[in-house]
N, C-alpha and C positions, 0 to 999 in steps of 0.2 A: 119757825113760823108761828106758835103759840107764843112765843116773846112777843113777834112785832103786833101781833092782835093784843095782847094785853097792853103792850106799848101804847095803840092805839085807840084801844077803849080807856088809858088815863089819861088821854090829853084832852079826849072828849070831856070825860068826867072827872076832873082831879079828886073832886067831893068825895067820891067815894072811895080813896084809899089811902089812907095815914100814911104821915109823914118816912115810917120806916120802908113800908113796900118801894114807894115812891124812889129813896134814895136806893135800897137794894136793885129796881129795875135799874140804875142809872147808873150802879157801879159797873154796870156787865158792859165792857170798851166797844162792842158792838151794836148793843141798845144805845149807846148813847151815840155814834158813830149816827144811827138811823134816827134817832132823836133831833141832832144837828144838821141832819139833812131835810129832815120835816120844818125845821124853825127856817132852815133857808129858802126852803119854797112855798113856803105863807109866807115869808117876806117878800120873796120875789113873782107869788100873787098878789098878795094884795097892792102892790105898785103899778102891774099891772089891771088891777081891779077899778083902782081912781081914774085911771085914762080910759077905760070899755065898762065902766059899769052895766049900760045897757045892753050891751053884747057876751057878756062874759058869765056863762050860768055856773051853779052850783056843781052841776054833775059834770062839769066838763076840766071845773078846779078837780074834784077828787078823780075823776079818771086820769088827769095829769098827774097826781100824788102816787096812784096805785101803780102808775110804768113807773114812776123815778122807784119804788120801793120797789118793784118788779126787777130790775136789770140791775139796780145794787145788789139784789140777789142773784141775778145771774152772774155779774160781776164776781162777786163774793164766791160763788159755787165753781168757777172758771180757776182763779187761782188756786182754789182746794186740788181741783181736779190735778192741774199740770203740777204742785208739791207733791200728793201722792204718788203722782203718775214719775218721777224724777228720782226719788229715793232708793229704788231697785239698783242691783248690782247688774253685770251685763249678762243675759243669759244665753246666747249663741255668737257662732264667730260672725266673721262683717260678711254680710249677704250683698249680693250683685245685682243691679238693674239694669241690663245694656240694651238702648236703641242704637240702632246702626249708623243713621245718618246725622252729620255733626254740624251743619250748621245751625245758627241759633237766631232762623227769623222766622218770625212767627207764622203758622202753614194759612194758606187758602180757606180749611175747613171751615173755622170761627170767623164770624162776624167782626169786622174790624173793631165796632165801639163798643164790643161784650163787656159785662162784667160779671165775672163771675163770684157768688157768696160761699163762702165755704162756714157751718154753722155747725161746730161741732165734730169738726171731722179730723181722723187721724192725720198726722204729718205723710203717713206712707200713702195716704190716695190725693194730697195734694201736691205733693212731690212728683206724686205717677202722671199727673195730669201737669203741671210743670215740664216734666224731663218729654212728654211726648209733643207738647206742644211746640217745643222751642229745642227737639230733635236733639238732645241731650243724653247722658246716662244718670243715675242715682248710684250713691256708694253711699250704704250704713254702717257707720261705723261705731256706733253706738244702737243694740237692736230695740233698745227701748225707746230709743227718738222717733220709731216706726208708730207706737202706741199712744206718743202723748194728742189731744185732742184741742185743737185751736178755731177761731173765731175769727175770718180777716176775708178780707177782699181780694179780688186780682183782676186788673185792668188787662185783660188779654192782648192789647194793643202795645201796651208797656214793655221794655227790654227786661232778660230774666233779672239782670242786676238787682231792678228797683225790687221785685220780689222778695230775693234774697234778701236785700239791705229790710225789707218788712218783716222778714220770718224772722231776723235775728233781731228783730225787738221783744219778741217775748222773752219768758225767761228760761232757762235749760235746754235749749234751742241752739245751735250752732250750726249754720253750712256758712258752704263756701262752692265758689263754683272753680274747679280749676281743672284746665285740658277736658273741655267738654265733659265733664262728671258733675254732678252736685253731689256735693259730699256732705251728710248730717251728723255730727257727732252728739 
């Protein structure tokens, strides 16, 4: 965070920091990652600055600059999290989650056009809430795919499928749903 504040205080100010600092900030692949992200949306302010000049204030450009710098850090803090979170060996045997009843349409309880945000949350409580919604079982088969922490949506109205085919977009992540089980390795 003190990088992208100095980052930010040399673009304001170049004047004040010789040509070396300058280049040292810019070797760091991540300053300059955020650097190229900042030259993309002053360009793609001020394009739209020529069309709304009168509508388009100051404080409203840099509160737009401070989410994009914002969720690149979240961004950024997400895949740290799930690399550390992946690197571990396995440390218990595959643990069982059985709901009894097997079909897989979605119950009465939830509101047809729900969506549910899941913000940080382990794979093992959006699995739990998967496997009962859609009257399923959970198999881990890996106990550490219980602890990794994801970010994603779920259209409760949606078949488990489309889910599944979403969770296995991330990375270290693996189910599969077969003979009413979801299985995560």
């Amino acid at each position: 965070m003190k990088d992208i504040e100095e980052l930010l205080r040399m673009t304001e100010r170049p004047q004040d920091y010789t040509d070396e600092e300058i280049r040292q900030l810019m070797d760091d692949p991540d300053m300059r990652a955020y650097y190229e992200l900042m030259i993309s949306a002053e360009a793609g302010f001020t394009q739209r600055k020529t069309k709304r000049a009168k509508s388009m204030t100051l404080w409203k450009i840099a509160a737009m600059f401070v989410g994009i710098l914002l969720l690149s850090g979240i961004a950024i803090a997400a895949v740290h999290m799930v690399k550390s979170n992946s690197t571990g060996e396995l440390k218990s045997p595959t643990q069982e989650v059985q709901i009894t009843n097997s079909h897989q349409q979605p119950t009465e309880e939830m509101p047809q056009d729900s969506i549910r945000t899941f913000e940080n949350v382990e794979l093992q409580q959006i699995l739990s809430e998967l496997a009962s919604h859609y009257h399923v079982g959970v198999d881990y088969r890996n106990e550490q795919a219980r602890h990794i922490r994801l970010y994603t949506k779920w259209d409760t109205t949606a078949p488990l499928s489309q889910m599944i085919e979403r969770l296995n977009n991330f990375e270290k992540v693996s189910i599969r749903l077969t003979n009413n089980q979801i299985i995560a390795e």
